[in-house]
C-alpha positions in Angstrom: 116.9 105.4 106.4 115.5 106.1 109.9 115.8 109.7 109.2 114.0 109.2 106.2 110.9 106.9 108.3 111.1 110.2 111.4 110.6 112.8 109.0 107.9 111.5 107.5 106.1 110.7 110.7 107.0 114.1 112.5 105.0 115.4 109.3 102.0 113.6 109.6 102.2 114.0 113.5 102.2 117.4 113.4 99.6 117.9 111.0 97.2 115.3 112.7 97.0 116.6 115.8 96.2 120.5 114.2 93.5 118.7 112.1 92.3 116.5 114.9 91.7 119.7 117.4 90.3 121.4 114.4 88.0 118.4 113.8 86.0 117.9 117.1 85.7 121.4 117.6 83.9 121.0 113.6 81.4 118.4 114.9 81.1 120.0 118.7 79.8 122.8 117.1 77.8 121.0 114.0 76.6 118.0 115.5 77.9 116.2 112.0 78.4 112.1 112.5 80.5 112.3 109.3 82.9 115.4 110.8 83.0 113.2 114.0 84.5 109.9 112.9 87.0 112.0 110.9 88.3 113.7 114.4 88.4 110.0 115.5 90.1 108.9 112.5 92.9 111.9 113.1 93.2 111.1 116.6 93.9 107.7 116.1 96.6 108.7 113.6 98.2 110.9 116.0 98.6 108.1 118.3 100.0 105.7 115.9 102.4 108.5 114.8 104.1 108.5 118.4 103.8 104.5 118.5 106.4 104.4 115.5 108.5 107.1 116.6 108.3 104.7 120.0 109.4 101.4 117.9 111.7 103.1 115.7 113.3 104.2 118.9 113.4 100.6 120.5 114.6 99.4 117.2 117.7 101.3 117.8 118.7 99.3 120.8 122.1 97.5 120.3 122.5 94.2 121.1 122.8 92.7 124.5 123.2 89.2 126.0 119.5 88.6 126.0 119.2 90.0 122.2 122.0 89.1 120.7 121.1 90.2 117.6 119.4 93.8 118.1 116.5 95.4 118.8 115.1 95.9 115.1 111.9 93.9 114.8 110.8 96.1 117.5 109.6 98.5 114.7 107.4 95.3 113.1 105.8 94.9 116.3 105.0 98.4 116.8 103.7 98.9 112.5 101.5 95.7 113.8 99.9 97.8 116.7 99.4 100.4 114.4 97.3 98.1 112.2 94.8 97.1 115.2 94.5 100.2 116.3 93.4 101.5 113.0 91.2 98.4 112.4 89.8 98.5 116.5 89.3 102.4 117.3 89.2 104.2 113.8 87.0 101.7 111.9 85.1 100.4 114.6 84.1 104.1 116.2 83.5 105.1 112.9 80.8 102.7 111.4 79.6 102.8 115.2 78.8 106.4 114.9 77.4 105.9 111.7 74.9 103.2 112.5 73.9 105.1 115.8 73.1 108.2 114.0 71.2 105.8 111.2 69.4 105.0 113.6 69.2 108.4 115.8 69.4 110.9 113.2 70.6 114.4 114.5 70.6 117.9 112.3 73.7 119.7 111.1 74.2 123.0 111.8 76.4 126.1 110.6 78.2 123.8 107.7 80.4 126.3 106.7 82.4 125.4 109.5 82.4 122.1 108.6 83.6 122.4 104.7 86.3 125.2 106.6 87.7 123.0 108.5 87.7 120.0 105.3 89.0 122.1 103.0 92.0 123.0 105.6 92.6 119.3 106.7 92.6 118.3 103.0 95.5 120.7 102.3 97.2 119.5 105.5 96.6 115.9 104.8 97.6 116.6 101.2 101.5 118.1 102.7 101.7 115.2 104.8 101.5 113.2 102.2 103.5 114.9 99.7 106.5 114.6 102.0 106.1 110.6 102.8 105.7 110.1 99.0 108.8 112.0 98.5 110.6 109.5 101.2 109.1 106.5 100.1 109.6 106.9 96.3 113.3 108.5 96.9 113.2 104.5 98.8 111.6 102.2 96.3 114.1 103.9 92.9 112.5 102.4 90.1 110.7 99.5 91.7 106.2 100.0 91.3 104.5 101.3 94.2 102.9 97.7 95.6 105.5 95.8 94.6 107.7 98.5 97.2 105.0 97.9 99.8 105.3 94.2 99.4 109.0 93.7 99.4 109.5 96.8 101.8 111.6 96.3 105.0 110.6 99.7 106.4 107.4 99.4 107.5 107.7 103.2 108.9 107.6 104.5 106.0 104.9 102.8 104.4 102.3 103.1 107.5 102.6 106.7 107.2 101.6 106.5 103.4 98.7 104.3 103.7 97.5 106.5 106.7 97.5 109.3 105.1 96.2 108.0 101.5 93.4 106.6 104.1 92.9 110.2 105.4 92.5 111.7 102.5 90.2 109.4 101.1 88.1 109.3 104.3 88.4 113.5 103.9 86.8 113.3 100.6 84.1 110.8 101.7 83.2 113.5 104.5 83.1 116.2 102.0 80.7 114.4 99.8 78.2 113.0 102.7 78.0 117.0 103.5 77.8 118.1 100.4 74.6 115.5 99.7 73.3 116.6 102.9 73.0 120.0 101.7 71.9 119.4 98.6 68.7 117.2 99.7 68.6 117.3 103.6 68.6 113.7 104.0 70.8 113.0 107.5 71.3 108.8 105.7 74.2 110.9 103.6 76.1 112.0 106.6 75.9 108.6 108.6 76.7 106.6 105.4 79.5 109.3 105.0 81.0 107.9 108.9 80.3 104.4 107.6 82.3 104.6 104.6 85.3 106.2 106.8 85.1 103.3 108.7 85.6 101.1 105.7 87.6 103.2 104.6 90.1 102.5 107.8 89.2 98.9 108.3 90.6 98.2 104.7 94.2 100.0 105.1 94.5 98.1 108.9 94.1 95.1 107.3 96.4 95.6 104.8 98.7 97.0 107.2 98.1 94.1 109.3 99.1 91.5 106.5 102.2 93.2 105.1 103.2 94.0 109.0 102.7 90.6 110.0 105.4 89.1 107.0 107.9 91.1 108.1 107.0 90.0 112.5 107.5 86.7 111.5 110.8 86.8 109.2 111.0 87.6 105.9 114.1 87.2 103.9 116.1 89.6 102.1 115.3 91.0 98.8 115.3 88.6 95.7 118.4 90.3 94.3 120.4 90.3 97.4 120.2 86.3 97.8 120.7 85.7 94.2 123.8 88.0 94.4 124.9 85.7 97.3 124.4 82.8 95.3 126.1 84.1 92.4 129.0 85.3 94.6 129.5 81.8 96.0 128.5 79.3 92.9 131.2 81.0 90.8 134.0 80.0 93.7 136.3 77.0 92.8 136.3 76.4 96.1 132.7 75.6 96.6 131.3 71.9 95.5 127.8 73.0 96.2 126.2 75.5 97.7 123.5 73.5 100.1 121.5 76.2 100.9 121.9 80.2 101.1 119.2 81.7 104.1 118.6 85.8 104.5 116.5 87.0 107.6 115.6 90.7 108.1 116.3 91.2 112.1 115.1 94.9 111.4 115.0 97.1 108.3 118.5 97.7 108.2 119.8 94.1 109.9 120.4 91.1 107.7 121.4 87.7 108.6 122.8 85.5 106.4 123.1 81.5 106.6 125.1 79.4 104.3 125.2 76.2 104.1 128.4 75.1 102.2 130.6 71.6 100.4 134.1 72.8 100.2 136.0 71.3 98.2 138.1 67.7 99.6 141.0 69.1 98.4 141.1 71.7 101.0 142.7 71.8 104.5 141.2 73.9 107.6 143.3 76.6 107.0 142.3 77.2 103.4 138.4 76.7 104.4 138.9 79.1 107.0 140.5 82.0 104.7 137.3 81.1 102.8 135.0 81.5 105.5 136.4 85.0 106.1 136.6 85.8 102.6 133.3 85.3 101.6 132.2 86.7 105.2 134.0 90.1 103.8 132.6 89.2 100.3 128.7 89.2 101.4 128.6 92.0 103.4 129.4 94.2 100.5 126.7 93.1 98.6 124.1 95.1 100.9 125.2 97.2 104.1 122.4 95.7 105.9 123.7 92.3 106.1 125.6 92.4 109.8 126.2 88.9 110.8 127.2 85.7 108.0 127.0 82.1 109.2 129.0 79.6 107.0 128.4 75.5 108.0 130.9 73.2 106.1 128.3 70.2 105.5 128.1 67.5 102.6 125.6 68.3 100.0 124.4 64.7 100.9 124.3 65.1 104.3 122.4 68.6 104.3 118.9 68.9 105.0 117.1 71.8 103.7 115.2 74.2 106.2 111.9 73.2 104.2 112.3 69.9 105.0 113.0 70.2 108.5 
């Protein structure tokens, strides 16, 4: 799966920078507000880019004393970054730019530059995102698109989506305030062009931020990997009641799974502990990601659920 996340990001990192470069040189030469907050916007993406190829890195960290369990939320933190850095420098220069040349209106010159370079970072834009479409979809199977984004583990390869969906729609946007600008000479269509960018940006941060933030503070494993835990272990003779069955994604591919379990009286330690490794062996079949499995012996009327606590 990392392989997957990295060569979708190498994509959109090389194809940033070109388009970035490309960009500023654009609105250098045209003066454009719209052309402007688009270099921004690519920049910006080019430094996220290297922040998850930094995160999926530290995410490959093995365990140590002081991180017993890994390295892997490393990549949450970093997809969180990402987010306000999108929201902070991308939307925020952006509609800053705009308003100032609202209220400082400057002519455009030599446009045919401008829709060159557009027209080249749309076909660029539109590779980049061809290739982490192809990742993500050969990802989500037959799972829908939001519902993949919302139950996702990998936030590597969903960043690189929105950003790029982001960049094409701010692409577009540019292309339009130009084109409007052409067609009537009113500057208002080329600053309301770098507003909308900005909106544009601050909309995928925040959804970024939200979906990054889930997966920061713990979510569990998918729906049908805990019920095929609970499945596994409610059809056992050997089990009385299964307390309580707990997933937690330590990265996207690191699962921990806690179980809280009433053997049955009947059974002596030995017996419980060939169960214990049994269903150890058992539940990490169901999903490679699942590492570690936790069993407590407890009385279903002596357990107190995590909710409660």
């Amino acid at each position: 799966m990392a392989g997957s996340s990295k060569k979708a990001i190498y994509a959109a990192l090389v194809g940033n920078s070109l388009i970035a470069v490309t960009k500023f040189s654009a609105a250098a030469i045209s003066g454009s507000s719209a052309m402007f907050s688009e270099g921004i916007h690519s920049l910006v993406d080019t430094g996220n880019q290297v922040l998850l190829l930094h995160g999926l890195r530290r995410a490959d960290k093995p365990a140590d004393a002081n991180f017993p369990f890994g390295h892997g939320k490393e990549i949450y933190f970093w997809s969180f970054v990402v987010a306000i850095l999108i929201f902070a420098l991308g939307a925020g220069v952006s509609i800053y730019q705009g308003i100032q040349h609202l209220d400082h209106p400057e002519p455009i010159s030599n446009l045919t530059i401008n829709y060159l370079v557009l027209g080249s970072a749309i076909v660029f834009e539109s590779g980049a995102l061809y290739v982490a479409m192809r990742e993500f979809n050969a990802h989500r199977g037959e799972t829908g698109f939001f519902e993949a984004v919302s139950q996702g583990k990998d936030p590597s390869l969903f960043v690189v989506v929105f950003e790029d969906c982001a960049a094409l729609a701010g692409l577009l946007i540019a292309l339009l305030g130009l084109m409007m600008f052409q067609l009537t000479g009113n500057m208002v269509y080329d600053a309301a062009a770098s507003i909308g960018i900005g909106f544009v940006l601050a909309a995928t941060a925040v959804w970024l931020a939200v979906e990054s933030k889930g997966l920061l503070i713990g979510e569990s494993a998918s729906p049908e990997v805990v019920s095929a835990i609970r499945t596994l272990l409610q059809n056992d003779d050997r089990i009385l009641h299964l307390n309580e069955a707990s997933t937690l994604h330590m990265g996207p591919n690191h699962i921990i799974v806690m179980l809280s379990v009433d053997f049955a009286d009947e059974l002596d330690s030995s017996e419980v502990e060939r169960a214990t490794t049994e269903f150890n062996r058992q539940i990490k079949a169901i999903d490679p990601a699942i590492r570690r499995v936790f069993v407590e012996a407890e009385r279903f009327s002596d357990h107190q659920p995590v909710e409660a606590v």
